[in-house]
C-alpha positions as CSV (number, residue, x, y, z in Angstrom):
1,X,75.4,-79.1,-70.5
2,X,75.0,-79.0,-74.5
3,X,77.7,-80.0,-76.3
4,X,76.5,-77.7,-79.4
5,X,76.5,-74.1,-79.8
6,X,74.2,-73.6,-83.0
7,X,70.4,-72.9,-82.9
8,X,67.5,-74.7,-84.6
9,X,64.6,-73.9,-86.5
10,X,61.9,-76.3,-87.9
11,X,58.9,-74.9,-90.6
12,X,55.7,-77.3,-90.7
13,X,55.2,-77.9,-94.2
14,X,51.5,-77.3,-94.8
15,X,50.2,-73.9,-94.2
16,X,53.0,-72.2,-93.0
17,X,56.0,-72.3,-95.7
18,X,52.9,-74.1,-98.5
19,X,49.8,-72.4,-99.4
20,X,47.7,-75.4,-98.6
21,X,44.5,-74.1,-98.6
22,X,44.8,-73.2,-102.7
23,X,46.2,-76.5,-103.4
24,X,42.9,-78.5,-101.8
25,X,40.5,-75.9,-103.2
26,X,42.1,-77.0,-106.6
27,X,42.0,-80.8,-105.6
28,X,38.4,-80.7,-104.9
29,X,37.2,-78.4,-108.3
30,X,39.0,-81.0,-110.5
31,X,36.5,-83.5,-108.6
32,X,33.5,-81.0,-108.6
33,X,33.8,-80.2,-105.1
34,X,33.6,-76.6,-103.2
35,X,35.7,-76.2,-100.2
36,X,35.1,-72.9,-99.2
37,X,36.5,-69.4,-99.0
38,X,39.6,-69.3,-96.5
39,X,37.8,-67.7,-93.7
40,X,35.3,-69.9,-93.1
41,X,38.1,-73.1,-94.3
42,X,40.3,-71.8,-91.6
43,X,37.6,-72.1,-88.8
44,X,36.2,-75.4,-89.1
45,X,36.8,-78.6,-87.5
46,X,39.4,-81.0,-89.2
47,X,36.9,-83.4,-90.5
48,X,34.9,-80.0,-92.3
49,X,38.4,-78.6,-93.9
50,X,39.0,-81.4,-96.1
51,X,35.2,-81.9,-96.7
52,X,34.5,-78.7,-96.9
53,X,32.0,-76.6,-94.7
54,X,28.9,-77.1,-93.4
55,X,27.4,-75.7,-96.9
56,X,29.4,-78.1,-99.2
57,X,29.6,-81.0,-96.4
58,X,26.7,-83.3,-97.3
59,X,27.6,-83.1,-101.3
60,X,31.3,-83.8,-100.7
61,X,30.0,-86.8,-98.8
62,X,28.4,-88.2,-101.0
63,X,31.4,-87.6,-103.5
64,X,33.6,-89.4,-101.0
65,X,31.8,-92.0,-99.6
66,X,33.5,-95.4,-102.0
67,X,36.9,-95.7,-101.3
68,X,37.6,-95.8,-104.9
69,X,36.9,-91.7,-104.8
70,X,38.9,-91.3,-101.7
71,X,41.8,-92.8,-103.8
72,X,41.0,-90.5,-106.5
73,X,41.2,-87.4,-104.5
74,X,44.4,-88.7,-103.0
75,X,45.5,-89.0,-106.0
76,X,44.4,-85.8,-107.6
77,X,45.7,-83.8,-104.2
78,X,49.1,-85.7,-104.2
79,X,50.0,-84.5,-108.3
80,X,48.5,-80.7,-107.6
81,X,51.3,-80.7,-104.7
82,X,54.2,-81.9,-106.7
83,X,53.3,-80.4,-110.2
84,X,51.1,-76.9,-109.0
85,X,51.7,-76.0,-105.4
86,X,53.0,-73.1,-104.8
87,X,55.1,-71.8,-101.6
88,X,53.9,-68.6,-99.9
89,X,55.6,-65.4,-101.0
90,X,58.6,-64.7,-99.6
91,X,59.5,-68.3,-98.6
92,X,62.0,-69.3,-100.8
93,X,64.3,-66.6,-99.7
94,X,63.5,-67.0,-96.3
95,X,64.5,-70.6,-96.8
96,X,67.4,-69.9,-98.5
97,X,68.9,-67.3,-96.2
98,X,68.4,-69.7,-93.4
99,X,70.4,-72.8,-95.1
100,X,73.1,-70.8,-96.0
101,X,73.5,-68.8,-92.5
102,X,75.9,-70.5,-90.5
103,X,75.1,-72.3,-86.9
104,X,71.8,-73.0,-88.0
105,X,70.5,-76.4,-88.0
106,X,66.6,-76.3,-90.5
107,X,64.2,-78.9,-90.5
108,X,60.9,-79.9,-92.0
109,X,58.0,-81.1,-90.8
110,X,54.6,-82.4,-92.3
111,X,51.6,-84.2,-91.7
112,X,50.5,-84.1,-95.5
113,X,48.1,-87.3,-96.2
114,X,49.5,-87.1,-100.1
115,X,51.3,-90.3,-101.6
116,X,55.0,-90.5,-100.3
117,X,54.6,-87.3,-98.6
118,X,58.5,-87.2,-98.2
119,X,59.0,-87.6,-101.9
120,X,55.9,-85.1,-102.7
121,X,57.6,-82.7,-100.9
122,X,61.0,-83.1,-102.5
123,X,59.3,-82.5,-105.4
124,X,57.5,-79.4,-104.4
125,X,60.6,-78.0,-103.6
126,X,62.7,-78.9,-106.4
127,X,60.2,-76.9,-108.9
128,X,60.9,-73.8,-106.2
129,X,64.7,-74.5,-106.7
130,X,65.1,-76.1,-103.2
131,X,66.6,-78.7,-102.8
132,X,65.0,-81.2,-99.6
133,X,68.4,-82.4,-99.1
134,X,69.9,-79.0,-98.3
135,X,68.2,-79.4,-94.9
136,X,69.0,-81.0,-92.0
137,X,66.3,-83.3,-91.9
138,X,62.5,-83.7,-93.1
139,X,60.0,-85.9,-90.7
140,X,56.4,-86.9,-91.7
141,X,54.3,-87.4,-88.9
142,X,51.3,-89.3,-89.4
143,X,48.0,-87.6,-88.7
144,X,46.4,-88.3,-85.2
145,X,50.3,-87.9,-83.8
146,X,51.1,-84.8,-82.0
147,X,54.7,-83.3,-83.4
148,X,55.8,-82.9,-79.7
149,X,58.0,-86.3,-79.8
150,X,59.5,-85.8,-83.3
151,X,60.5,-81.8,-82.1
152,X,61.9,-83.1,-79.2
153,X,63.7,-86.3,-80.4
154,X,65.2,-83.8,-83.1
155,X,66.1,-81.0,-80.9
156,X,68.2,-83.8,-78.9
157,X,69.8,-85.9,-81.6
158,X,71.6,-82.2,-82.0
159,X,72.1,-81.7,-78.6
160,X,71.1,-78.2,-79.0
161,X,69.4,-76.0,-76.0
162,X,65.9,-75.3,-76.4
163,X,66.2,-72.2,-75.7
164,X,68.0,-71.7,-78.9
165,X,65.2,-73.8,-81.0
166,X,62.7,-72.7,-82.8
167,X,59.2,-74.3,-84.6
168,X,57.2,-72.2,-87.0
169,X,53.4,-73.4,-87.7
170,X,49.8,-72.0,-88.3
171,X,47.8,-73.9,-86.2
172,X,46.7,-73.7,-81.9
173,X,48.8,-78.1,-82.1
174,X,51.8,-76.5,-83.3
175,X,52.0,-73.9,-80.6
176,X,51.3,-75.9,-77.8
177,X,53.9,-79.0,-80.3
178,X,56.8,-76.3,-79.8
179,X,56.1,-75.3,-75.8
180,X,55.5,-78.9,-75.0
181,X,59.3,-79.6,-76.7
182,X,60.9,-77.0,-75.1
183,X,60.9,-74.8,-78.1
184,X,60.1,-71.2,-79.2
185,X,57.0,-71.1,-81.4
186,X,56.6,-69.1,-84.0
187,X,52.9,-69.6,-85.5
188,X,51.4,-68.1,-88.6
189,X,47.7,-67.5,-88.8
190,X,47.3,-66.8,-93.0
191,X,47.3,-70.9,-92.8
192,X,44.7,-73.7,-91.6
193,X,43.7,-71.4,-88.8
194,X,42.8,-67.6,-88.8
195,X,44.0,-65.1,-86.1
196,X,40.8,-65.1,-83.8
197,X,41.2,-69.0,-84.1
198,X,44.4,-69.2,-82.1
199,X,43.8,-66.1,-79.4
200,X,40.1,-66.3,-78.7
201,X,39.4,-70.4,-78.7
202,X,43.0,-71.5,-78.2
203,X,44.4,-69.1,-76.4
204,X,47.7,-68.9,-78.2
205,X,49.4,-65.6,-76.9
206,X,49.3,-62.4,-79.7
207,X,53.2,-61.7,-79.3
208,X,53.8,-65.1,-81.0
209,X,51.5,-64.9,-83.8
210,X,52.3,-63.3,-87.4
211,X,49.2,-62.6,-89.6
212,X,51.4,-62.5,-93.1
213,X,54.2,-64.7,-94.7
214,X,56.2,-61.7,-95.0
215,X,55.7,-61.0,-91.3
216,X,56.8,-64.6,-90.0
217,X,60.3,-63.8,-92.4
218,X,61.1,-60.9,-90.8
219,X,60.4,-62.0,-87.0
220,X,62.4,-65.5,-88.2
221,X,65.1,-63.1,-89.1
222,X,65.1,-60.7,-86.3
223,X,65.4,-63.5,-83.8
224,X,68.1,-65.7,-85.4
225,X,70.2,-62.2,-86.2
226,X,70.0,-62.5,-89.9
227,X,69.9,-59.0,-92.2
228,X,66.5,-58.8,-93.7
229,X,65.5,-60.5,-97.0
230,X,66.2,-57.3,-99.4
């Protein structure tokens, strides 16, 4: 039925493998802007986490309301990516050890609203000594699209069998992104949405949820028969 024997495994970018959160709380302080701490960031709404809370909401507003700002704070959020982001711990060797084990097809995906996201990411990487061409692919998808099609479409330009494909993310989209493809999920909740998030409101089953970075690696690992990162 599938034509290839090697499994897959695809990281969303932002908040799973990227600690996001740190690089928009800098964005918005070099505009003098409060986002929040991370509990209360990783239990709004989408419009409140890049706003900030209800607290901070109606001065950010006001910050953001000419298009001139919003350029700004692109701009601002797009440098602190490429030139200050930094990856969670633990994710460069988890990277590394998956592009180097054999039978292993690893992908990107992102739904970063920086400049050139592709090209912001490359650049991310490269300071981490990764190189974005060492994968097997990289997608952006715009936000307001579901990652369903572009998990799917990839899983079958591979021809690989779902069963043996993998998508790692951090929020309650990216679980149901992976079931709805055919995939195994793998979700993170130290990222854009906290533990009770996913298994109280979203109702994103416990087994597939890993509270830590370091916890995510070793699951990764354990289910793709890879040593553990020493």
């Amino acid at each position: 039925m599938y034509s290839s024997s090697e499994r897959l495994i695809v990281f969303d970018v932002d908040g799973t493998i990227l600690d996001a959160y740190s690089a928009i709380v800098d964005t918005f302080a070099r505009h003098g802007m409060e986002l929040g701490d991370l509990e209360r960031f990783q239990k709004r709404h989408h419009l409140f986490k890049y706003l900030g809370g209800v607290k901070e909401f109606p001065f950010n507003l006001r910050k953001q309301l000419g298009k001139r700002s919003r350029k700004k704070i692109l701009s601002t959020l797009t440098d602190v990516y490429r030139d200050d982001a930094e990856l969670y711990p633990g994710m460069v060797d988890l990277i590394h050890t998956l592009i180097a084990a054999p039978g292993i097809r690893v992908g990107l995906v992102t739904r970063n609203i920086t400049s050139e996201p592709i090209l912001t990411i490359r650049k991310l990487l490269s300071r981490h000594d990764i190189d974005l061409d060492a994968f097997d692919f990289a997608i952006h998808v715009p936000l307001g699209e579901e990652k369903t099609s572009a998990l799917r479409s990839t899983r079958k330009s591979f021809d690989i069998n779902p069963a043996r494909s993998y998508a790692c993310g951090d929020e309650h989209k990216d679980f149901t992104s992976a079931v709805a493809a055919g995939m195994h999920p793998f979700i993170g909740s130290y990222g854009f949405e906290d533990y009770t998030r996913l298994t109280k409101k979203f109702k994103v089953p416990e087994d597939v949820i890993s509270r830590t970075p370091q916890d995510l690696s070793i699951r990764v690992l354990h289910a793709l028969d890879i040593g553990p990162i020493e």
